[in-house]
mmCIF file of the N, C-alpha and C atoms, coordinates in Angstrom:
data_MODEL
# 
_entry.id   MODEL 
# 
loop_
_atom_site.group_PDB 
_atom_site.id 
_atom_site.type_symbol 
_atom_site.label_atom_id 
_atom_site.label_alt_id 
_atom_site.label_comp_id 
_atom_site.label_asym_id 
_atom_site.label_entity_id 
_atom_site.label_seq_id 
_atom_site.pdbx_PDB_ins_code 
_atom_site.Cartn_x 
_atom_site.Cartn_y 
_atom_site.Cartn_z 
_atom_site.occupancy 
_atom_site.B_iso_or_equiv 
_atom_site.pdbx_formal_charge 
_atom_site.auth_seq_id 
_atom_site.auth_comp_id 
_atom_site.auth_asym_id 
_atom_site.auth_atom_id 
_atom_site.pdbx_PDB_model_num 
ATOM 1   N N  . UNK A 1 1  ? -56.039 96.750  0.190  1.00 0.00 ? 1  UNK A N  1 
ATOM 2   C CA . UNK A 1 1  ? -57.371 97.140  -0.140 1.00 0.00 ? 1  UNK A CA 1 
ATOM 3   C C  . UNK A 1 1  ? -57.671 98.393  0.628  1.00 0.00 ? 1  UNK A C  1 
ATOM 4   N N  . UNK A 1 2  ? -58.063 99.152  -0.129 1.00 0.00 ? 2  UNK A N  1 
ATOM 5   C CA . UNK A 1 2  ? -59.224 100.345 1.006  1.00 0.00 ? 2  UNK A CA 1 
ATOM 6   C C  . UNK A 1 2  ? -60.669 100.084 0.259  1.00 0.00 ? 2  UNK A C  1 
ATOM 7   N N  . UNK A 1 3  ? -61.160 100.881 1.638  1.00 0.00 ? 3  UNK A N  1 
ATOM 8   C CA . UNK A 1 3  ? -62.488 101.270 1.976  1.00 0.00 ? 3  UNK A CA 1 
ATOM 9   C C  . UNK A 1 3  ? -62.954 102.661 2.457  1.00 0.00 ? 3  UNK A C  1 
ATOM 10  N N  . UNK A 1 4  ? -63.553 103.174 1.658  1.00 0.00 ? 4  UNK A N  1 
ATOM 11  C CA . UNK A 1 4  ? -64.195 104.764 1.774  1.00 0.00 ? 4  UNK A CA 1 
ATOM 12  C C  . UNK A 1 4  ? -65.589 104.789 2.316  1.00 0.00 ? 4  UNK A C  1 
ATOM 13  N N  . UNK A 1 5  ? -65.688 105.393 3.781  1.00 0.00 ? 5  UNK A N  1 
ATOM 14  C CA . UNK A 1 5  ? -67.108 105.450 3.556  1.00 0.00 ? 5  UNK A CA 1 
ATOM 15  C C  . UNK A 1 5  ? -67.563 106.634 4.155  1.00 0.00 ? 5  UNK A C  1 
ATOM 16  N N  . UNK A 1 6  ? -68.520 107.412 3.427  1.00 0.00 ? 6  UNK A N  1 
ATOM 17  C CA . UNK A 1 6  ? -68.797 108.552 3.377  1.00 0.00 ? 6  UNK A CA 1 
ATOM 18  C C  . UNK A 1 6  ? -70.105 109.130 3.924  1.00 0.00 ? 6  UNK A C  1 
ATOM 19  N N  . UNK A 1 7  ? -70.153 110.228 4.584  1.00 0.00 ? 7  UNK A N  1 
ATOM 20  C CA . UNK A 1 7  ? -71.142 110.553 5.712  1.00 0.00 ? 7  UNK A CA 1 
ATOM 21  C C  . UNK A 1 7  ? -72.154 110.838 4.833  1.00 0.00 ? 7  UNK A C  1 
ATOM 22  N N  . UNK A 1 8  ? -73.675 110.793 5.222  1.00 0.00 ? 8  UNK A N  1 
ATOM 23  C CA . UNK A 1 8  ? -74.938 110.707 4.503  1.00 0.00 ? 8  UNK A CA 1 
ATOM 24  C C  . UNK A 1 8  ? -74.687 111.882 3.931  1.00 0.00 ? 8  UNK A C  1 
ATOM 25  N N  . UNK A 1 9  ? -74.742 112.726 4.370  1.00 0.00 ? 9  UNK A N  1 
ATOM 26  C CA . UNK A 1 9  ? -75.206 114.754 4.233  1.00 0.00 ? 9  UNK A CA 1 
ATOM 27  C C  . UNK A 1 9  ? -73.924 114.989 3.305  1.00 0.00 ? 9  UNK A C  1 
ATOM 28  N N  . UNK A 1 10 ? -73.274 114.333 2.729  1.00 0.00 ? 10 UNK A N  1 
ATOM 29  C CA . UNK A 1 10 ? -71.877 114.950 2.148  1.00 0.00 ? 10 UNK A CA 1 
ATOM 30  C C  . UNK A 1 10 ? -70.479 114.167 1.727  1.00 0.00 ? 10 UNK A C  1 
ATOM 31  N N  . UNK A 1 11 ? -70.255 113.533 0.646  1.00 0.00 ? 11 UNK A N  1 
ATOM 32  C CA . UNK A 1 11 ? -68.726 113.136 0.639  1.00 0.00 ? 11 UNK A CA 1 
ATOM 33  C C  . UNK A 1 11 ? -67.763 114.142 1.437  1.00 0.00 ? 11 UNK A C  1 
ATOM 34  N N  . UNK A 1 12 ? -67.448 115.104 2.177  1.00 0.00 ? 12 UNK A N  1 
ATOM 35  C CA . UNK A 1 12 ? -66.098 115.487 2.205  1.00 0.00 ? 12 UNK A CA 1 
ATOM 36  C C  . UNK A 1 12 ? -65.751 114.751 3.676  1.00 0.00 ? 12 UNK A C  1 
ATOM 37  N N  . UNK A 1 13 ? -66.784 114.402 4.296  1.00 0.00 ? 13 UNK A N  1 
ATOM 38  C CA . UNK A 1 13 ? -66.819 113.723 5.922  1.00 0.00 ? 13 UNK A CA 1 
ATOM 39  C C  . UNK A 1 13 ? -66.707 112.279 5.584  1.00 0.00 ? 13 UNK A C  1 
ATOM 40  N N  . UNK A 1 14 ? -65.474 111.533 5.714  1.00 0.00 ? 14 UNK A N  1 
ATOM 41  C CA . UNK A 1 14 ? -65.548 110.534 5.182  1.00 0.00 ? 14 UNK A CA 1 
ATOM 42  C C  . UNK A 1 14 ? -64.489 109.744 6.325  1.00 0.00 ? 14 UNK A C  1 
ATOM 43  N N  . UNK A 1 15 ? -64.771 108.513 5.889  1.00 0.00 ? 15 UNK A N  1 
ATOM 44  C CA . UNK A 1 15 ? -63.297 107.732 6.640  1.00 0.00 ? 15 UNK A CA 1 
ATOM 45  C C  . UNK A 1 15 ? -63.026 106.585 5.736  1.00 0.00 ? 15 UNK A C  1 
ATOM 46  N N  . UNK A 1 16 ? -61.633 106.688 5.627  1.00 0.00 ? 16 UNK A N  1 
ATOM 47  C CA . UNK A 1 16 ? -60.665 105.499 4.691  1.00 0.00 ? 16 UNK A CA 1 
ATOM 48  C C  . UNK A 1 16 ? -60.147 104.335 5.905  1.00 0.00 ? 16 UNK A C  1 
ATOM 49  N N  . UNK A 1 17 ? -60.357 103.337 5.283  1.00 0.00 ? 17 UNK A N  1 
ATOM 50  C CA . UNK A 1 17 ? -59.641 102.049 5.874  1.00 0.00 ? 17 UNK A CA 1 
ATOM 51  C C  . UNK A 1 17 ? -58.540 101.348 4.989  1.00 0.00 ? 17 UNK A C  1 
ATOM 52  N N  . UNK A 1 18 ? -57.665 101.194 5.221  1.00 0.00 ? 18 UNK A N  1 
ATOM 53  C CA . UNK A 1 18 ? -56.906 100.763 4.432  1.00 0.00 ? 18 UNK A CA 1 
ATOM 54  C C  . UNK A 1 18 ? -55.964 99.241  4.799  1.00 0.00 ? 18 UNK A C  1 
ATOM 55  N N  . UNK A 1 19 ? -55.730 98.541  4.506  1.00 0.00 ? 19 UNK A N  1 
ATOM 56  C CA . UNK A 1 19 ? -55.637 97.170  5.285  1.00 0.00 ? 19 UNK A CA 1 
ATOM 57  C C  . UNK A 1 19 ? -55.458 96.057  3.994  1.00 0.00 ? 19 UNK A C  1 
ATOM 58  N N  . UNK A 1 20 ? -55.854 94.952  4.288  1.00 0.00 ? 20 UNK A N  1 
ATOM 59  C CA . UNK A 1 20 ? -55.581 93.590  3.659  1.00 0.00 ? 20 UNK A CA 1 
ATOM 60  C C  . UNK A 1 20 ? -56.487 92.564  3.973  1.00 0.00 ? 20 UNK A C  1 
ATOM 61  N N  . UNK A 1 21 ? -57.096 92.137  2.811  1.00 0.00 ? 21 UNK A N  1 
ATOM 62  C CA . UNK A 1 21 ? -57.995 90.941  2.600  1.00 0.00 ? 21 UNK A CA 1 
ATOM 63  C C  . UNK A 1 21 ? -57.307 89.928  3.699  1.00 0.00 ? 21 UNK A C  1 
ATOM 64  N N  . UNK A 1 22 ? -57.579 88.962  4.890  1.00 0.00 ? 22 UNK A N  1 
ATOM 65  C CA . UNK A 1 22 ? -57.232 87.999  5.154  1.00 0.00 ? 22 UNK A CA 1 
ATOM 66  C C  . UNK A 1 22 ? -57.928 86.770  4.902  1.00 0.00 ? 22 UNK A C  1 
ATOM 67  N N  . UNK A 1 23 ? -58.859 87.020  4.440  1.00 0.00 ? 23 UNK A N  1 
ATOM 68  C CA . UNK A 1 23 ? -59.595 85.419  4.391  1.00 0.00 ? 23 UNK A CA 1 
ATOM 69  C C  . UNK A 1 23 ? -61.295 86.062  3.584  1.00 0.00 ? 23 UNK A C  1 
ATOM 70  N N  . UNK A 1 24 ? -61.702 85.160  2.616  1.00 0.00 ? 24 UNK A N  1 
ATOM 71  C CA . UNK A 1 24 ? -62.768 85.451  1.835  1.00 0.00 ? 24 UNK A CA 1 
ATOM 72  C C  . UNK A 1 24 ? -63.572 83.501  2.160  1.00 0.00 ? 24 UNK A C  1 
ATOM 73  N N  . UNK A 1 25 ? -64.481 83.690  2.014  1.00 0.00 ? 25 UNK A N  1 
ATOM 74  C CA . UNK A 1 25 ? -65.524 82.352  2.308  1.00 0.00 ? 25 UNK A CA 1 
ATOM 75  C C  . UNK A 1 25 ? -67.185 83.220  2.036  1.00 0.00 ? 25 UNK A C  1 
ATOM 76  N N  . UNK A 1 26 ? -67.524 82.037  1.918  1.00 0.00 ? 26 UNK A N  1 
ATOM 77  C CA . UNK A 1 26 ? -68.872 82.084  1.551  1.00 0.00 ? 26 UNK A CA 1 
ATOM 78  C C  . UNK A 1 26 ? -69.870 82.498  2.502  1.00 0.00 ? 26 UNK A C  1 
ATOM 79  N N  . UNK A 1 27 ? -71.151 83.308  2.321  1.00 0.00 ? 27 UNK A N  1 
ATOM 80  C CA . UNK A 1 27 ? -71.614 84.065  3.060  1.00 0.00 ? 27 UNK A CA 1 
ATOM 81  C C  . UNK A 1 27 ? -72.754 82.348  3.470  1.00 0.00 ? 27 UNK A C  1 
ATOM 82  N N  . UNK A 1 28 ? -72.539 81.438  3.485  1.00 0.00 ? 28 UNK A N  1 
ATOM 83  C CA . UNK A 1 28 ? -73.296 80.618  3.931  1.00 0.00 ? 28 UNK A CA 1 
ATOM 84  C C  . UNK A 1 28 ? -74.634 81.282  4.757  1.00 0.00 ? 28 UNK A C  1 
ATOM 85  N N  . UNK A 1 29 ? -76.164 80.679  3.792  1.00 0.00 ? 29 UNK A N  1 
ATOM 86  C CA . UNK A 1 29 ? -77.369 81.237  4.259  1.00 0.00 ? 29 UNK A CA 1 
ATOM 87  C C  . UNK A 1 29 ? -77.293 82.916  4.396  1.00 0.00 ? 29 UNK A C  1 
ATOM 88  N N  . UNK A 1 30 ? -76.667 83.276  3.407  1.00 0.00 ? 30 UNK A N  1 
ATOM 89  C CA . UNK A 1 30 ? -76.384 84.856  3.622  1.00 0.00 ? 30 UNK A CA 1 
ATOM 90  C C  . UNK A 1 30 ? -76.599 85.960  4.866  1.00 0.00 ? 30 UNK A C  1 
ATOM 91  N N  . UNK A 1 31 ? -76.100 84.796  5.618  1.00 0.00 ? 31 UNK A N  1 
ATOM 92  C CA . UNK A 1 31 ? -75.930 85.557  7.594  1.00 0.00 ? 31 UNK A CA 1 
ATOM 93  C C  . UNK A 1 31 ? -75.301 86.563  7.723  1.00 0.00 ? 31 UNK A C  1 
ATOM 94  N N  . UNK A 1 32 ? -74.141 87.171  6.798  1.00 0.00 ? 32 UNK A N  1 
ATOM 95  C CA . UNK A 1 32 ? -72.923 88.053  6.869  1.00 0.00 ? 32 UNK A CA 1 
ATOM 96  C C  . UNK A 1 32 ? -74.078 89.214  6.274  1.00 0.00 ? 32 UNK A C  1 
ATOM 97  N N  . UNK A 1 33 ? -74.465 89.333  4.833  1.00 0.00 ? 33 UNK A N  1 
ATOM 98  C CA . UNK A 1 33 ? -75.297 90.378  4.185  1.00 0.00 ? 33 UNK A CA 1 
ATOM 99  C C  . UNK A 1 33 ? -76.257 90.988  4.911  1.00 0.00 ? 33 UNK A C  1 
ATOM 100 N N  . UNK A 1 34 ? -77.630 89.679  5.475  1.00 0.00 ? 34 UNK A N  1 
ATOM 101 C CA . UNK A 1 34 ? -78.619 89.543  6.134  1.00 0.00 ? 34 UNK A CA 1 
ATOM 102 C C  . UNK A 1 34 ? -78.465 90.757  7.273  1.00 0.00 ? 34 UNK A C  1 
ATOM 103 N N  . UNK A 1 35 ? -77.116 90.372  8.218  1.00 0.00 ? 35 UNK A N  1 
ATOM 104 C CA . UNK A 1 35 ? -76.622 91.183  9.487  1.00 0.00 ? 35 UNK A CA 1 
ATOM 105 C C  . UNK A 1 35 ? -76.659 92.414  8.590  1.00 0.00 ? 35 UNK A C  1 
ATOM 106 N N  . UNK A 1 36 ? -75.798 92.440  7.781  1.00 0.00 ? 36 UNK A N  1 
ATOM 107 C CA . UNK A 1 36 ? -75.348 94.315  7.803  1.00 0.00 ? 36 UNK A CA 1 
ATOM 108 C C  . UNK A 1 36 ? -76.812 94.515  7.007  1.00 0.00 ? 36 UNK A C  1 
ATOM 109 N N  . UNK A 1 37 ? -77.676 94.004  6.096  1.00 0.00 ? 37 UNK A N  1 
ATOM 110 C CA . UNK A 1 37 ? -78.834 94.700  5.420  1.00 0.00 ? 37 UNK A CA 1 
ATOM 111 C C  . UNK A 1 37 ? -79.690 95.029  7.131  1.00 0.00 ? 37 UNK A C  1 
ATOM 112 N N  . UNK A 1 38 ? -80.134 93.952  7.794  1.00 0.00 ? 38 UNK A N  1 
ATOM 113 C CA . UNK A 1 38 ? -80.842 93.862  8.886  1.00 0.00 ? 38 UNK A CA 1 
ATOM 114 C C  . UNK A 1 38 ? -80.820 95.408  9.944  1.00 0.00 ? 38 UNK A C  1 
ATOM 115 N N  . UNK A 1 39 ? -79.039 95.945  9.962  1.00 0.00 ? 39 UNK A N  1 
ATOM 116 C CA . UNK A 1 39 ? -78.557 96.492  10.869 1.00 0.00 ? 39 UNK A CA 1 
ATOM 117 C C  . UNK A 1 39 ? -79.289 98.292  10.345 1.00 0.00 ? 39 UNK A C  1 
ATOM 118 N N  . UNK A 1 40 ? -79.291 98.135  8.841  1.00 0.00 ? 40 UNK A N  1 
ATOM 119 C CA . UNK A 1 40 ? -78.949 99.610  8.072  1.00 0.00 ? 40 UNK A CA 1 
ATOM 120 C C  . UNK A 1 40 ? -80.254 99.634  7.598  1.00 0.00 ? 40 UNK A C  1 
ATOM 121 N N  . UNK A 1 41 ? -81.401 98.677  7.489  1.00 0.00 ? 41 UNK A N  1 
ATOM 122 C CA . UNK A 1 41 ? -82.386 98.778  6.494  1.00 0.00 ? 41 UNK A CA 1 
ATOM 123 C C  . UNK A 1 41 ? -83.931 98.189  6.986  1.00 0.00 ? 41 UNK A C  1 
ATOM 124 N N  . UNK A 1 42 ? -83.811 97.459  8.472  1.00 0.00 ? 42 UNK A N  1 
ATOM 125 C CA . UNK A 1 42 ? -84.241 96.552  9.400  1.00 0.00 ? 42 UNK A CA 1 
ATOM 126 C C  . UNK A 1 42 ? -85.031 95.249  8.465  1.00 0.00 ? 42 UNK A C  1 
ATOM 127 N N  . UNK A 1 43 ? -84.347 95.254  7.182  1.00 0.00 ? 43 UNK A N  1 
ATOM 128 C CA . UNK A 1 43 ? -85.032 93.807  6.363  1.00 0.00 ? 43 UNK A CA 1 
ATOM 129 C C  . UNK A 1 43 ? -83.823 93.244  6.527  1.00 0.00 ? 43 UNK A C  1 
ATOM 130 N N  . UNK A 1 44 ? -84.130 91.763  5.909  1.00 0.00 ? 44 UNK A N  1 
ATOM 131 C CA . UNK A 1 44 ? -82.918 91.050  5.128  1.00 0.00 ? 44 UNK A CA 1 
ATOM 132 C C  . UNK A 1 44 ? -82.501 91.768  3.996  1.00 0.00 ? 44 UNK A C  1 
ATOM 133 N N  . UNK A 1 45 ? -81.600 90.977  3.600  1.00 0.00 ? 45 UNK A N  1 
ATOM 134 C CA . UNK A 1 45 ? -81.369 91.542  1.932  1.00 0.00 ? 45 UNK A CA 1 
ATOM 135 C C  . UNK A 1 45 ? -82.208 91.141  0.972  1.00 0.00 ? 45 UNK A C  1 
ATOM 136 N N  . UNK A 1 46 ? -82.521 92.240  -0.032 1.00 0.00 ? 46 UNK A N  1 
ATOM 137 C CA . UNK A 1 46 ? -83.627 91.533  -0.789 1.00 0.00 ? 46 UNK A CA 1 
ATOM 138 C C  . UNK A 1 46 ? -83.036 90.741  -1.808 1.00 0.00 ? 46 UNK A C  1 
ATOM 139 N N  . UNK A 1 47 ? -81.988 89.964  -1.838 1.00 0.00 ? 47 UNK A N  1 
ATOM 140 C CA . UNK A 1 47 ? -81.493 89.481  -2.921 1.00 0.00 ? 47 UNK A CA 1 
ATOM 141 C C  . UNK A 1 47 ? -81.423 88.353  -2.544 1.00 0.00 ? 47 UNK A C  1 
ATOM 142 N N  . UNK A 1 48 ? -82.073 87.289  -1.633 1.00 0.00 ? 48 UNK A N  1 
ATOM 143 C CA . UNK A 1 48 ? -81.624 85.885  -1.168 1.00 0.00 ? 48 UNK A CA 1 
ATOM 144 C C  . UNK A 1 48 ? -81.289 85.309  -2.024 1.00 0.00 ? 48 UNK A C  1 
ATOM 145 N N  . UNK A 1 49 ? -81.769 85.146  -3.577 1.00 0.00 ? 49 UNK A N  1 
ATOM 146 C CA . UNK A 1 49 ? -81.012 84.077  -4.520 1.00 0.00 ? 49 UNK A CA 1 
ATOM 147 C C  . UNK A 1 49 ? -79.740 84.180  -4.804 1.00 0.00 ? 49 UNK A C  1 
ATOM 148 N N  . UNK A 1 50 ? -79.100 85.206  -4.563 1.00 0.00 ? 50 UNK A N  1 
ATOM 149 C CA . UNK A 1 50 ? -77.545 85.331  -5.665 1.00 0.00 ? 50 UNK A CA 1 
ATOM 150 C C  . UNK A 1 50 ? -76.945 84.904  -3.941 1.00 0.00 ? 50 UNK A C  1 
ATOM 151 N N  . UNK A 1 51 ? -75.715 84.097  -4.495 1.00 0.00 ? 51 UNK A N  1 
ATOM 152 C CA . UNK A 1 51 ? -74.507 83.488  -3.241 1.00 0.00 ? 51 UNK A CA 1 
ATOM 153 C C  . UNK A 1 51 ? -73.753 84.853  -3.318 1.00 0.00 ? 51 UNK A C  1 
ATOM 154 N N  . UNK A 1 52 ? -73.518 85.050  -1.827 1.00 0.00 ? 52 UNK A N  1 
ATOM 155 C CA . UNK A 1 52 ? -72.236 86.038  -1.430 1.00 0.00 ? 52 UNK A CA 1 
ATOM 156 C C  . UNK A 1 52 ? -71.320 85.556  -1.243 1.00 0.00 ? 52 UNK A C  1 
ATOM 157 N N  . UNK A 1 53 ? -70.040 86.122  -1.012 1.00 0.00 ? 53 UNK A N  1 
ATOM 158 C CA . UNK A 1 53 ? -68.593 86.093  -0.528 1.00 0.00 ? 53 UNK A CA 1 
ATOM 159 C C  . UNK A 1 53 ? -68.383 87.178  0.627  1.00 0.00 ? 53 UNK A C  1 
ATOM 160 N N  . UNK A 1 54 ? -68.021 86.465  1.957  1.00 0.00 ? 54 UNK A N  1 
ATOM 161 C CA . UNK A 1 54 ? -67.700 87.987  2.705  1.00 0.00 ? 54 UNK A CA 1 
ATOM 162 C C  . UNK A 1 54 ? -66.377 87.551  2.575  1.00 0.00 ? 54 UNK A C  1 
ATOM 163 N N  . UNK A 1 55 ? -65.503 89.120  2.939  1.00 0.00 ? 55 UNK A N  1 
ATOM 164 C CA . UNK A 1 55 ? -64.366 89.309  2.671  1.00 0.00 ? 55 UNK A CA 1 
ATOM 165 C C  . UNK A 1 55 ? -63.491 89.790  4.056  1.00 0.00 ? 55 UNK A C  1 
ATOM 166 N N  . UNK A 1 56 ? -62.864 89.389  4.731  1.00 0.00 ? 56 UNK A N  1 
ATOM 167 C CA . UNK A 1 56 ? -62.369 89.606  6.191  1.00 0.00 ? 56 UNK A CA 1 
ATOM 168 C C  . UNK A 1 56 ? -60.992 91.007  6.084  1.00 0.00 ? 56 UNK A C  1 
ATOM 169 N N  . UNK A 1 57 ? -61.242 91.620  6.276  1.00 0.00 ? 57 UNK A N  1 
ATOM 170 C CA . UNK A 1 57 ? -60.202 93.015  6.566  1.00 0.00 ? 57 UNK A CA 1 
ATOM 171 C C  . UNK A 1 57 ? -59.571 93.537  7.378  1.00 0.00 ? 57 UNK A C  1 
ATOM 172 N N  . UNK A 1 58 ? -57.668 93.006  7.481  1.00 0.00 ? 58 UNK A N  1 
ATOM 173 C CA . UNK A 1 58 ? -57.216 93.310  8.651  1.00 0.00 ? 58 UNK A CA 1 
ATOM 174 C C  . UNK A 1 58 ? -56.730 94.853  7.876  1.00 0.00 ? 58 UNK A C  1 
ATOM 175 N N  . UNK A 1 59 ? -56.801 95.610  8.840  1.00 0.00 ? 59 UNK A N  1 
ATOM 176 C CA . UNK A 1 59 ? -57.096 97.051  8.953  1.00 0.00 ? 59 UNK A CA 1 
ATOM 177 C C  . UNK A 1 59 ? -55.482 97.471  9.245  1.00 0.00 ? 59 UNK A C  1 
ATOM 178 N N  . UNK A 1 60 ? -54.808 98.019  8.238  1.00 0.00 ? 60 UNK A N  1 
ATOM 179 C CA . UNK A 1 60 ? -53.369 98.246  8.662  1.00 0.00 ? 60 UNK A CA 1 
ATOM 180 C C  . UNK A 1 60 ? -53.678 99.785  9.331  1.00 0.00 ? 60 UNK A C  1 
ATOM 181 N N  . UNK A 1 61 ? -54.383 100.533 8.561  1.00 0.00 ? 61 UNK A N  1 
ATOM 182 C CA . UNK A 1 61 ? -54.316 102.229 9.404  1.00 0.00 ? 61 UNK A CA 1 
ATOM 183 C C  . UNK A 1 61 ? -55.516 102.623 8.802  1.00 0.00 ? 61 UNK A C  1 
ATOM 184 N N  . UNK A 1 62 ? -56.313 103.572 8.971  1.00 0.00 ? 62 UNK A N  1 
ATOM 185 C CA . UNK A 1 62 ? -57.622 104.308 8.786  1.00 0.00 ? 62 UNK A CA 1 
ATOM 186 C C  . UNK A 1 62 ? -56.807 106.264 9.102  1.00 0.00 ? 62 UNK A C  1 
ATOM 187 N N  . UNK A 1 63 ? -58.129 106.479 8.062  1.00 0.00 ? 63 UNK A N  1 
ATOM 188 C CA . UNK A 1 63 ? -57.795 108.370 8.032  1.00 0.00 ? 63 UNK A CA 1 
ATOM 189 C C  . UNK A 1 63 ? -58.876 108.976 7.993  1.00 0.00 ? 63 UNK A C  1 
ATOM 190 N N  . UNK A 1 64 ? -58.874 109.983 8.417  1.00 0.00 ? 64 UNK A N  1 
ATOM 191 C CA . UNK A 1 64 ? -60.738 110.384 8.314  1.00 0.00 ? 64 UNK A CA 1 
ATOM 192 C C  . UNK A 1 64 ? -60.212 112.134 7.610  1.00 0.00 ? 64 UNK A C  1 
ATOM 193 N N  . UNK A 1 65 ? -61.600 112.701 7.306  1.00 0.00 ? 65 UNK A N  1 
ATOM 194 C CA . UNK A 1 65 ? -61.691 114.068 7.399  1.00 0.00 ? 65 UNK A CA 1 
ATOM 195 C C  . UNK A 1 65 ? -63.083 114.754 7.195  1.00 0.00 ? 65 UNK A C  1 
ATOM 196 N N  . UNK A 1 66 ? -63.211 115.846 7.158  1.00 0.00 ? 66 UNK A N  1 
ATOM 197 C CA . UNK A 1 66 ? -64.258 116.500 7.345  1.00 0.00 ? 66 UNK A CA 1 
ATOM 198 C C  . UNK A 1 66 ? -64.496 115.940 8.868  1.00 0.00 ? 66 UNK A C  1 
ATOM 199 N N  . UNK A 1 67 ? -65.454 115.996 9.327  1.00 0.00 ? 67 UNK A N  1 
ATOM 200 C CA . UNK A 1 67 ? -65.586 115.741 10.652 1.00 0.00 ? 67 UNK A CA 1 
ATOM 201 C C  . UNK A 1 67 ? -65.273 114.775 11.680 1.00 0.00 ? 67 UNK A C  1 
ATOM 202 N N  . UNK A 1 68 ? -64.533 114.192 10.670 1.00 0.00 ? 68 UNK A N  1 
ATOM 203 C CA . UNK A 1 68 ? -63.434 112.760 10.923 1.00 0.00 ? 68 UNK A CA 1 
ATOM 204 C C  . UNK A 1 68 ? -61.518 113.675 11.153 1.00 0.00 ? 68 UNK A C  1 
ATOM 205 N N  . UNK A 1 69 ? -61.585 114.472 10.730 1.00 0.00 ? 69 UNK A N  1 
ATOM 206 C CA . UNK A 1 69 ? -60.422 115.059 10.265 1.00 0.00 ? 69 UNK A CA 1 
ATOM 207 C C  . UNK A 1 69 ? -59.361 114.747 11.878 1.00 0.00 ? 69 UNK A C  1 
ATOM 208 N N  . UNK A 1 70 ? -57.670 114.778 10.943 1.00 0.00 ? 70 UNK A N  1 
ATOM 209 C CA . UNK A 1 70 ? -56.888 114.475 12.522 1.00 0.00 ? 70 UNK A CA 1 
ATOM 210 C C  . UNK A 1 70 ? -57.331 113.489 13.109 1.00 0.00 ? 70 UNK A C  1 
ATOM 211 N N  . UNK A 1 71 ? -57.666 112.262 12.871 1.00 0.00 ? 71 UNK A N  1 
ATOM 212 C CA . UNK A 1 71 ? -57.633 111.148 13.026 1.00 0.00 ? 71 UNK A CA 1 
ATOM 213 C C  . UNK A 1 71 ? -57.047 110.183 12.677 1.00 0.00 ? 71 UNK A C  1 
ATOM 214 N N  . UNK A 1 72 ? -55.948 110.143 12.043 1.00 0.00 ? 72 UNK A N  1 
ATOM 215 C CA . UNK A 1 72 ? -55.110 109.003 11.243 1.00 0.00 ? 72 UNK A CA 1 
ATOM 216 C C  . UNK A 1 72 ? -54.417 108.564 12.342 1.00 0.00 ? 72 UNK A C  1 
ATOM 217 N N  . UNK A 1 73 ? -54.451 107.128 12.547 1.00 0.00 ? 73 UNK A N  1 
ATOM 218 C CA . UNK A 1 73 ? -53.362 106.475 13.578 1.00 0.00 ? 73 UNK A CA 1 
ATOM 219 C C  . UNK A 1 73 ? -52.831 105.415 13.198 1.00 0.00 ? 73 UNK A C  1 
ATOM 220 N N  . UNK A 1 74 ? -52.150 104.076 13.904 1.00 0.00 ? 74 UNK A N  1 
ATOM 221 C CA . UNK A 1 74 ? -51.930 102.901 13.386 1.00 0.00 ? 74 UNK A CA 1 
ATOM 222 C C  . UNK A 1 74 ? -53.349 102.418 13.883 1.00 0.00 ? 74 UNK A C  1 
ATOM 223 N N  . UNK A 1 75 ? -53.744 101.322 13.590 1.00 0.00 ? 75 UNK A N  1 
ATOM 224 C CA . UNK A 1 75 ? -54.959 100.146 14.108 1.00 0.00 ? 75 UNK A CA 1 
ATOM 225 C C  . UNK A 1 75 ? -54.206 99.635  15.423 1.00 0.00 ? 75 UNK A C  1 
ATOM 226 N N  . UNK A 1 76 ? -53.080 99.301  15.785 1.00 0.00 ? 76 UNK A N  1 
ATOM 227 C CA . UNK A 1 76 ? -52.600 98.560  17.012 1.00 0.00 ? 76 UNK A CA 1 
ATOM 228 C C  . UNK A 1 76 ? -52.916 99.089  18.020 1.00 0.00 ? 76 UNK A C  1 
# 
């Protein structure tokens, strides 16, 4: 699996994760969403009715650029 995530002001500043699903389970009382909406938005999520799935990501290597750039290493 990867993951792209890209700086507010601009896609070219970005960082890739690239890695492997290890374990998926249920966001029970949507605590997993709640956290990251809570962290980025200071609400819950506004979606309490629909059930989540969080998804656990062991991280084999990450790459960045634009102001990430020259950053590629192993995760170990």
């Amino acid at each position: 699996m990867s993951l792209t995530v890209t700086a507010r002001d601009g896609w070219y500043t970005h960082v890739t994760l690239i890695g492997r699903i290890v374990e998926l389970r249920a966001d029970e009382g949507l605590a997993d969403i709640d956290l990251i909406s809570t962290h980025y938005t200071g609400h819950a999520y506004p979606d309490q009715a629909s059930p989540r799935t969080t998804g656990v990501m062991a991280i084999d290597r990450w790459t960045g650029w634009g102001a990430m750039k020259d950053s590629e290493r192993p995760s170990s």
